[in-house]
C-alpha positions as CSV (number, residue, x, y, z in Angstrom):
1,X,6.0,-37.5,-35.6
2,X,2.4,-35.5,-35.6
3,X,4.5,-32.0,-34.6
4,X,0.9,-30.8,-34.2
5,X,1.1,-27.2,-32.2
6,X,-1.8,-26.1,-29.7
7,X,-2.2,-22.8,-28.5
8,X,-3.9,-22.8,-25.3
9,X,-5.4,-19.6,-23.9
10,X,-5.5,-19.1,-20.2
11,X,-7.6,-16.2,-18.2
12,X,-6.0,-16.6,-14.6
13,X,-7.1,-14.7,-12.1
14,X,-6.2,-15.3,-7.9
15,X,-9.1,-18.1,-7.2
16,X,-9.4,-19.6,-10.7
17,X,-7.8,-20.4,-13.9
18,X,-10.0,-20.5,-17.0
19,X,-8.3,-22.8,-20.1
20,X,-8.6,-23.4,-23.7
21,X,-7.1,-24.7,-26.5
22,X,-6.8,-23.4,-30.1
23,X,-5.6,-24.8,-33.8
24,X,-4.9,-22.8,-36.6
25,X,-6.9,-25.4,-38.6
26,X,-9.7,-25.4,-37.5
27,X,-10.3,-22.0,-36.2
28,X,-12.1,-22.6,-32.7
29,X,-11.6,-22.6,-29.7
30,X,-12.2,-26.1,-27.6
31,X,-12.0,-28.1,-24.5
32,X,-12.8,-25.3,-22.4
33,X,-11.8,-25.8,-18.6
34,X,-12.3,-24.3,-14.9
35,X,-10.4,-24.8,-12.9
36,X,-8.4,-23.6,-9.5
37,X,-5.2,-20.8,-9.6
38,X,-2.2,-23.7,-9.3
39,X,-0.1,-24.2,-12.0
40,X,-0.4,-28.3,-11.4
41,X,-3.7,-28.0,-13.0
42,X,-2.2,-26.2,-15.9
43,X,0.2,-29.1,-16.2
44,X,-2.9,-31.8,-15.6
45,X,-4.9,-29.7,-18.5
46,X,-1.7,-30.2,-20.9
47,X,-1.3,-34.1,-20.4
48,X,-4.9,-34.4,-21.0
49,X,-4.4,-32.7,-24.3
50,X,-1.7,-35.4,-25.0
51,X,-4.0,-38.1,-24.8
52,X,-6.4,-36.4,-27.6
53,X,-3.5,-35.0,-29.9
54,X,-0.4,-36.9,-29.4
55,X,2.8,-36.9,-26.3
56,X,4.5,-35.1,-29.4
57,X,2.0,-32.1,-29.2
58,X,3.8,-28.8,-29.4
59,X,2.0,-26.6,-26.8
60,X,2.3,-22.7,-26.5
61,X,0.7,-21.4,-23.4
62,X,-0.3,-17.6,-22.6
63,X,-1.8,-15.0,-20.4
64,X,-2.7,-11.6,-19.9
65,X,0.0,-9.6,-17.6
66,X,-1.6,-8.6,-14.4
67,X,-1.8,-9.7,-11.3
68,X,0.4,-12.9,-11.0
69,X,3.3,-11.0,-12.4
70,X,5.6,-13.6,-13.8
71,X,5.2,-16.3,-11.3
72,X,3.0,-18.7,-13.2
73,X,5.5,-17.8,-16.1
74,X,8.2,-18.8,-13.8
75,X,6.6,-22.3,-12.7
76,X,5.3,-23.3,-15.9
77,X,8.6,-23.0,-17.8
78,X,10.5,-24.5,-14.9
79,X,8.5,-27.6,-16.2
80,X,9.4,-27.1,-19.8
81,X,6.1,-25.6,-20.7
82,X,6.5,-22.8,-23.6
83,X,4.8,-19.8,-22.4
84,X,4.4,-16.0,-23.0
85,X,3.0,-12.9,-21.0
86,X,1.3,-10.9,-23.5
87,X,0.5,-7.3,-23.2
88,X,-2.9,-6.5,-23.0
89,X,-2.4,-3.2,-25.0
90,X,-0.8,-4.9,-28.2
91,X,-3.3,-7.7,-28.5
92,X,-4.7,-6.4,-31.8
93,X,-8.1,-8.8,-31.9
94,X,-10.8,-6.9,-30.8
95,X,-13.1,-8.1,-28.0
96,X,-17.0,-8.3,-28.6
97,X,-18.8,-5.2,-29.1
98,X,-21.7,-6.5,-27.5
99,X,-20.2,-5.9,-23.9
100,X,-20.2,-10.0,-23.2
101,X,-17.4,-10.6,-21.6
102,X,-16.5,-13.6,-19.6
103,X,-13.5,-16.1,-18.9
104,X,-14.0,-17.9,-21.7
105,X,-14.3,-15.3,-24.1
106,X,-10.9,-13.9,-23.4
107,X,-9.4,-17.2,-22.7
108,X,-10.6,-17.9,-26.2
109,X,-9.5,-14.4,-27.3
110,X,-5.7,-15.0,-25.6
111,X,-5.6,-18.2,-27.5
112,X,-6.6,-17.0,-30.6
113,X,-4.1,-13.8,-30.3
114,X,-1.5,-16.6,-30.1
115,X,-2.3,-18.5,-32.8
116,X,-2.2,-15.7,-35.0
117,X,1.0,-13.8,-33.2
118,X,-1.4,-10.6,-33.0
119,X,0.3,-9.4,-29.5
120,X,3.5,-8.5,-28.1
121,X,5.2,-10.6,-25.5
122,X,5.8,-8.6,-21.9
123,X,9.5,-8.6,-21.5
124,X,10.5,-11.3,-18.6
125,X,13.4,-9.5,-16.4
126,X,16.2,-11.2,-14.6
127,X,15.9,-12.1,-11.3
128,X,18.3,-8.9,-9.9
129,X,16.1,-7.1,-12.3
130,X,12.5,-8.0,-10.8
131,X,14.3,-7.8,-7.2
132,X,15.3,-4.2,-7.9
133,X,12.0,-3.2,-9.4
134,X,9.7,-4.5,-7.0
135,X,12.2,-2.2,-4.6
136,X,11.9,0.8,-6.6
137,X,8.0,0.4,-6.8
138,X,8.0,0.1,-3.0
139,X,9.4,3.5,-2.4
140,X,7.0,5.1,-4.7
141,X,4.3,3.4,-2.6
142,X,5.7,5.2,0.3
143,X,6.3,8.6,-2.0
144,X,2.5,8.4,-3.0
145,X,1.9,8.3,0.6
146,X,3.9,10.9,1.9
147,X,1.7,13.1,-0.9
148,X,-0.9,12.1,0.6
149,X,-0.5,12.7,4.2
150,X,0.8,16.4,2.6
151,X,-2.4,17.1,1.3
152,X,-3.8,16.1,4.8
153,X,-2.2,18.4,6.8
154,X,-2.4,21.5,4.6
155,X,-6.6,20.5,4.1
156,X,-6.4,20.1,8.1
157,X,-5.0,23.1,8.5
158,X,-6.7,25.0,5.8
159,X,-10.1,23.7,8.0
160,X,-9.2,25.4,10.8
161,X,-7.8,29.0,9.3
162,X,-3.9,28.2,10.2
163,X,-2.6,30.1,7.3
164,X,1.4,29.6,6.4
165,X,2.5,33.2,5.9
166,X,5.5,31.9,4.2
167,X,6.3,31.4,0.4
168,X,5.8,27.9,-0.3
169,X,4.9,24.4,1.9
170,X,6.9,22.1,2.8
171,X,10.1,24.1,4.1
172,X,11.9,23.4,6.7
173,X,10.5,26.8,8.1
174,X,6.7,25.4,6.7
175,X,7.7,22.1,8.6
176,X,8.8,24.2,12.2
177,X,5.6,26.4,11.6
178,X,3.2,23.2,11.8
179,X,5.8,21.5,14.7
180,X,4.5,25.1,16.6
181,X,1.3,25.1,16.2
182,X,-1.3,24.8,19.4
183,X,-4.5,24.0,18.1
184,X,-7.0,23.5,21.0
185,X,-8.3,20.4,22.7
186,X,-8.2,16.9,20.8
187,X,-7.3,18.9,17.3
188,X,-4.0,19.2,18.8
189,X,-3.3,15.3,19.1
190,X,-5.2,15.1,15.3
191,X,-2.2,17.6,14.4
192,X,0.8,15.7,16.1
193,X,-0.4,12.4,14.7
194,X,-0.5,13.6,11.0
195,X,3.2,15.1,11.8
196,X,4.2,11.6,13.0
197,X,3.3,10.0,10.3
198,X,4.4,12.8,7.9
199,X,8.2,12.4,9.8
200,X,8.2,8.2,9.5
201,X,7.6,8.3,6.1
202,X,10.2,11.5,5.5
203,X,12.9,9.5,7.2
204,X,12.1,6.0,5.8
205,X,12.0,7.5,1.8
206,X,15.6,9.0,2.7
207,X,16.6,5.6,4.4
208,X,15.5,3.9,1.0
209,X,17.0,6.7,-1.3
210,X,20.3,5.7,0.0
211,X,19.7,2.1,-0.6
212,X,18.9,2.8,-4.1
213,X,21.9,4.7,-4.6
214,X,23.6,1.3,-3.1
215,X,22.0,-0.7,-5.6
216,X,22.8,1.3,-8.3
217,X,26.4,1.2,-7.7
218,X,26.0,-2.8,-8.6
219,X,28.3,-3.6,-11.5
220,X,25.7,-4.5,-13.8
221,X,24.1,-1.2,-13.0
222,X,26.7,1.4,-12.4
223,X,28.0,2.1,-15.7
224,X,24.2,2.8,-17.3
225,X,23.1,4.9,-14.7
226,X,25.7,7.2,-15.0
227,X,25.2,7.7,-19.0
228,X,21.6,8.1,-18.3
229,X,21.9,10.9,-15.7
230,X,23.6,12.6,-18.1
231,X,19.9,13.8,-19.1
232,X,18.3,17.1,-17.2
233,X,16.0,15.3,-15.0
234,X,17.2,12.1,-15.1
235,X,18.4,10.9,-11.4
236,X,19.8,7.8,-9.8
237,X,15.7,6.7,-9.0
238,X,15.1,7.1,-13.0
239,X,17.6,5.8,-14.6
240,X,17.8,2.7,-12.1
241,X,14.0,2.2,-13.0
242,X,14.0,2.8,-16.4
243,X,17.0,0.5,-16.6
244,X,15.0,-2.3,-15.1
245,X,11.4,-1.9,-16.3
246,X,13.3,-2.1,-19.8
247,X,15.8,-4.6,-19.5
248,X,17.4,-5.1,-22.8
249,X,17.2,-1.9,-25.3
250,X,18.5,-3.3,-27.9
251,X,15.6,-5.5,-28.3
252,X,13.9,-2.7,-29.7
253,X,15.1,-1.8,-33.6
254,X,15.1,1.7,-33.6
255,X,14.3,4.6,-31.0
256,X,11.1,4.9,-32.5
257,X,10.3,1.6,-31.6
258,X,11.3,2.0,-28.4
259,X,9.1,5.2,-27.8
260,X,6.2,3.2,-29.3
261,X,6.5,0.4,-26.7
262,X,6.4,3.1,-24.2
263,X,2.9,4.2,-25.4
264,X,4.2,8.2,-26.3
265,X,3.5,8.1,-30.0
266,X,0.8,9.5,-30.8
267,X,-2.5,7.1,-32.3
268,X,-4.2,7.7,-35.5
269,X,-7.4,7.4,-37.3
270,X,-7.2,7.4,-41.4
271,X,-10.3,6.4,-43.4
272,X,-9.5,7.5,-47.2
273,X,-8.0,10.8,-47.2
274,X,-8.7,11.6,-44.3
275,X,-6.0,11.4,-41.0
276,X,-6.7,12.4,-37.9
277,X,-3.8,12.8,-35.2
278,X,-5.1,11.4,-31.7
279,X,-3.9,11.4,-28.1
280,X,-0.3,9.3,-27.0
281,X,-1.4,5.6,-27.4
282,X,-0.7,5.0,-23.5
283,X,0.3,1.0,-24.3
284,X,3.2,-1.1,-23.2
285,X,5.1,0.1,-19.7
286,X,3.2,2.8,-17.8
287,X,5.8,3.3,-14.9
288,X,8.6,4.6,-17.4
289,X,6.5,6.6,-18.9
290,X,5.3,8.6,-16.4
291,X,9.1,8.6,-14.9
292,X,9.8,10.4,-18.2
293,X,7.1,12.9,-18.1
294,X,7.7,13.7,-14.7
295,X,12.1,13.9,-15.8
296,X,10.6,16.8,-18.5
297,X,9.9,19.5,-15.8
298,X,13.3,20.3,-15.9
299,X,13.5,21.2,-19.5
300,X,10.3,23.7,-18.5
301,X,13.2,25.9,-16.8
302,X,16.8,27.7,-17.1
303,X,18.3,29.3,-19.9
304,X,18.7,27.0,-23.1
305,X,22.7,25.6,-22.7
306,X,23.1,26.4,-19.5
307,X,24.0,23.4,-17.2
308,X,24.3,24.2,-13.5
309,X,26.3,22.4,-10.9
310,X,24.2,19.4,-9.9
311,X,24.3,18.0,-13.7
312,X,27.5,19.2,-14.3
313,X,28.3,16.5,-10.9
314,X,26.2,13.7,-12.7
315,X,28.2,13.9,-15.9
316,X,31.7,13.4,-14.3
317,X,33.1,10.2,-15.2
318,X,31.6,9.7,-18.1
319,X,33.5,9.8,-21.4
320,X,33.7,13.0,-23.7
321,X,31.0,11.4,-26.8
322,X,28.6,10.5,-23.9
323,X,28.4,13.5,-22.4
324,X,28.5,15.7,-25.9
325,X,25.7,13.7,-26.6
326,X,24.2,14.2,-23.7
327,X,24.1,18.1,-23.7
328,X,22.9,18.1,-27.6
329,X,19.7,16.3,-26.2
330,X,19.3,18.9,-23.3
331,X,19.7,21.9,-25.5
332,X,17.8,20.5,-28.2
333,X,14.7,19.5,-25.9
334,X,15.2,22.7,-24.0
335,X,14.6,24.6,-27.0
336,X,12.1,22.3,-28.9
337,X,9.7,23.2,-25.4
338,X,10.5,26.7,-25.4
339,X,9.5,26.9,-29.1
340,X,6.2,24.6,-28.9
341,X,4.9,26.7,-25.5
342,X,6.0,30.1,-26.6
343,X,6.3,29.9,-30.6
344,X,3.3,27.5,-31.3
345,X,1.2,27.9,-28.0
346,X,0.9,24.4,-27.5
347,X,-0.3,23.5,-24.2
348,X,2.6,22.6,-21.5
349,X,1.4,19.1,-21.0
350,X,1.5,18.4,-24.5
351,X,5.2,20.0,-25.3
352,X,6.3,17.9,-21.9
353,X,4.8,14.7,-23.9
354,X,6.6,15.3,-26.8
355,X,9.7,16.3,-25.1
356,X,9.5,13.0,-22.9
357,X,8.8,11.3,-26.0
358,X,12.1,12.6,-28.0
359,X,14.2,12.0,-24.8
360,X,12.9,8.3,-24.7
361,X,14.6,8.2,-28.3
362,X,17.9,9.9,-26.9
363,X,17.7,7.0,-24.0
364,X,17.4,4.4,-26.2
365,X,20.4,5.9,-28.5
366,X,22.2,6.4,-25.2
367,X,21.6,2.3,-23.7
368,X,22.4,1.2,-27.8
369,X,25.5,3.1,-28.0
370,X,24.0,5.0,-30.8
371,X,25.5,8.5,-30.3
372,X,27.0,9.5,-33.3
């Protein structure tokens, strides 16, 4: 048997696909293809490597994640076809510092990474999984644009000099303020239109908040979400997206690894004896990332130790070590932010990074049964 492996690098975009292939041998990149976005050309590409290296060529296929998601994943190993989805961010060979860059340069580059296992592979979720996410990312579309048509009404009002007397927007006595408003001729209709739209999206984010709380009440979800809103700042929406965007924790080694893949350790640049500390690296999953930031505001707040009603509500049901471990995470945090902001005069966004950070290591402790 010739056991010969080929890596073949694929740049796929919607219209086109762009292939190569790559040995370890040899060291280049060859048999460079165009070629339309259907995975039967993939397949057509493949048996035409047969005829050159053998029908007992080992072929390991790979692309970028992006906008195909995991359907040519899906399609190509439904026809027994190894491939991976690797994340851009981990691909450790650099591209060209001479700004070239075309599809066959990073199909070469995607090949290569292969051949030389300088990448991590994009986790591939279940089927419930990628159901439930696409769901969850859905109704933060419709959050983003409920922001959005927020900021339009205030700016339209601001325009005009109808100035909310009132504390803070957004109230139900904010929202009957702008419901009484009598602009004059068409700005009148401008006004009742943004409040339409402003009402739709309301209702429909609280008609899909329920549904979320539905499919979190799934048995392979139930028991998960309730250890992870055991967390200040961690609700039903988080932990149900976390939970998915992750999939398996335990395929992580240790909490730092897990924090790592989540892009909030921070990068470095050593030359000799010299380090320098940089910004959060930003790679792997940017969704749960920004879920955790946004789940540090409430460790910005409140006395340290004191839990109010609504987390005290969350907790129930849970077992006595989760929730002990639970509230040694919230007091620590609480106090490791009050101690960077006030002690050390860090910034807030960089305590809320660290504190999202640390409680990305508690999750992962949490989801690995790790709470001793």
């Amino acid at each position: 048997m010739n056991n010969t492996t080929i890596f073949v690098g694929m740049d796929v975009h919607k219209e086109s696909f762009t292939l190569c292939e790559y040995q370890i041998e040899t060291e280049k990149a060859s048999h460079f293809r165009h070629m339309p976005a259907d995975y039967k050309e993939v397949l057509r590409y493949l048996e035409f490597l047969r005829t050159i290296y053998g029908r007992d060529t080992i072929f390991v296929c790979g692309y970028e994640a992006g906008c195909l998601g995991y359907t040519l994943y899906h399609q190509l190993t439904n026809h027994n076809v190894n491939c991976v989805i690797l994340a851009p961010t981990t691909m450790l060979e650099k591209r060209s510092g001479k700004r070239i860059k075309t599809d066959k340069r990073d199909a070469e580059l995607i090949a290569k990474c292969l051949a030389q296992h300088n990448y991590s592979p994009v986790h591939i979720p279940t089927a419930t999984d990628e159901e439930t996410k696409e769901y969850l990312r859905m109704r933060d579309d419709h959050k983003l644009a409920l922001k959005r048509i927020k900021q339009q009404i205030l700016s339209f009002c601001l325009r005009h000099n109808y100035r909310y007397e009132g504390k803070s927007h957004w109230t139900v006595g904010h929202v009957k303020w702008l419901k009484n408003l009598n602009p004059e001729a068409l700005y009148k209709e401008i006004l009742d239109e943004y409040l339409l739209t402003y009402t739709t999206l309301s209702d429909k984010i609280e008609r899909i908040d329920k549904r979320i709380e539905e499919l979190a009440a799934k048995d392979e979800y139930r028991e998960s979400v309730k250890k992870l809103c055991c967390f200040i700042g961690v609700r039903t929406h988080t932990a149900l997206s976390v939970l998915v965007e992750v999939g398996d924790f335990k395929r992580f080694p240790s909490a730092e690894k897990f924090a790592g893949y989540l892009g909030l350790v921070p990068g470095e640049n050593s030359s000799g004896d010299s380090t320098t500390r940089l910004g959060i690296t930003k790679a792997g999953n940017r969704h749960v990332r920004v879920l955790l930031t946004e789940a540090t505001q409430g460790y910005t707040r409140g006395a340290v130790g004191y839990k109010p009603k609504a987390l005290k509500a969350r907790q129930k049901g849970n077992t006595p070590q989760v929730i002990a471990y639970a509230d040694k995470a919230n007091e620590r945090l609480k106090r490791k932010f009050f101690k960077m902001v006030l002690g050390k005069s860090k910034k807030h966004n960089v305590a809320k990074t660290a504190i999202a950070r640390e409680l990305a290591c508690f999750m992962w402790g949490m989801m690995t049964d790790n709470i001793a």
